[in-house]
Steps between C-alpha positions, in 0.01 A plus 500: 500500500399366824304207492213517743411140736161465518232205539308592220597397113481860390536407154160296482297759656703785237367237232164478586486899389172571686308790365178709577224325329587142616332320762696301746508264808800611723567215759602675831689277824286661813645451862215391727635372890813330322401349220511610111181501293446602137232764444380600130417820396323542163449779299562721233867689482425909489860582467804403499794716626897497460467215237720236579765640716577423846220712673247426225120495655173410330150577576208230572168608520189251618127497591479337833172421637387862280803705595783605305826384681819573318847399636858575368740214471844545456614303182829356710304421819631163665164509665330445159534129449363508105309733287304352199346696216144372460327722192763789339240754346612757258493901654565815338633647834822443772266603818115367483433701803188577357380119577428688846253731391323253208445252754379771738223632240379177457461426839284854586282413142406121651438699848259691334312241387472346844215564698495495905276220662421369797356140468555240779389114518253599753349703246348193295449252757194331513216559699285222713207401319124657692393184698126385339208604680377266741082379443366634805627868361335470173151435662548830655568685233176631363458614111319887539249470238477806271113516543544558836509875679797532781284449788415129340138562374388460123489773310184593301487451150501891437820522693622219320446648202603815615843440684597813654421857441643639220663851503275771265621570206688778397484625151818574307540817277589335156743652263291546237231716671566855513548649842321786633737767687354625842481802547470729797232739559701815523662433195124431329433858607807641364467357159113630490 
């Protein structure tokens, strides 16, 4: 047996027996203009492949800012600097590749409930108030008196009375009466 030299205690991460179903926080050194940062990754392990053997992999999948990112670690990576097991749920499957497509649905059924609008700030901004009327404009506005005719004479008290001419009136059939069929001469003749 050849014993492998490698910066990573591979028996802690063998013991930690990740499995679909658990959520984890895998700790990840990043490279950025020479120096090391640690990024975590969150999310929710769809599978887990090769077990614990030497090229053993597991899936992470997470909702970033509404979209599903999933990334595959390799169990023995000396990038990873820790992995921690936050919530271990119970599943009923090895793969829970259909995560993709649940999350998926739910997104399209909350899209249909959204509606398109177009609303801006300037839409409820506030008007200037009308400036008030000044007193020499109210003088000239004059009142038309309803007793008066458009030329600005007085109206006699039979127009007054009157008001304007009224259309005749036009008598409706009622439903009630019976109705009387007109008929044409010719046909008079014929039936004689």
């Amino acid at each position: 047996m050849q014993a492998v030299i490698t910066p990573v205690s591979t028996q802690e991460r063998a013991k930690l027996g990740i499995r679909p179903g658990d959520t984890v926080r895998v700790h990840q050194k990043v490279m950025e203009k020479g120096k090391t940062r640690l990024q975590m990754f969150e999310g929710l392990v769809i599978a887990v492949k090769h077990g614990n053997e030497a090229g053993g992999t597991f899936t992470v999948r997470a909702q970033l800012s509404g979209i599903g990112v999933e990334k595959i670690f390799p169990l023995y990576s000396p990038v990873i600097d820790k992995i921690e097991i936050t919530k271990r749920s119970k599943v009923r499957r090895a793969k829970l590749y259909f995560i993709r497509e649940k999350v998926a649905r739910e997104v399209r059924r909350q899209l249909r409930n959204m509606r398109m609008v177009n609303m801006s700030t300037e839409d409820y901004k506030e008007e200037p108030a009308p400036e008030e009327i000044p007193a020499e404009t109210e003088a000239e506005v004059v009142e038309k008196d309803p007793a008066q005719t458009p030329d600005q004479t007085e109206m006699t008290p039979a127009e007054e009375a009157g008001g304007a001419e009224e259309a005749p009136a036009v008598e409706e059939p009622s439903l009630d009466a019976p109705t009387e069929e007109v008929v044409p001469e010719e046909k008079k003749e014929e039936a004689a």
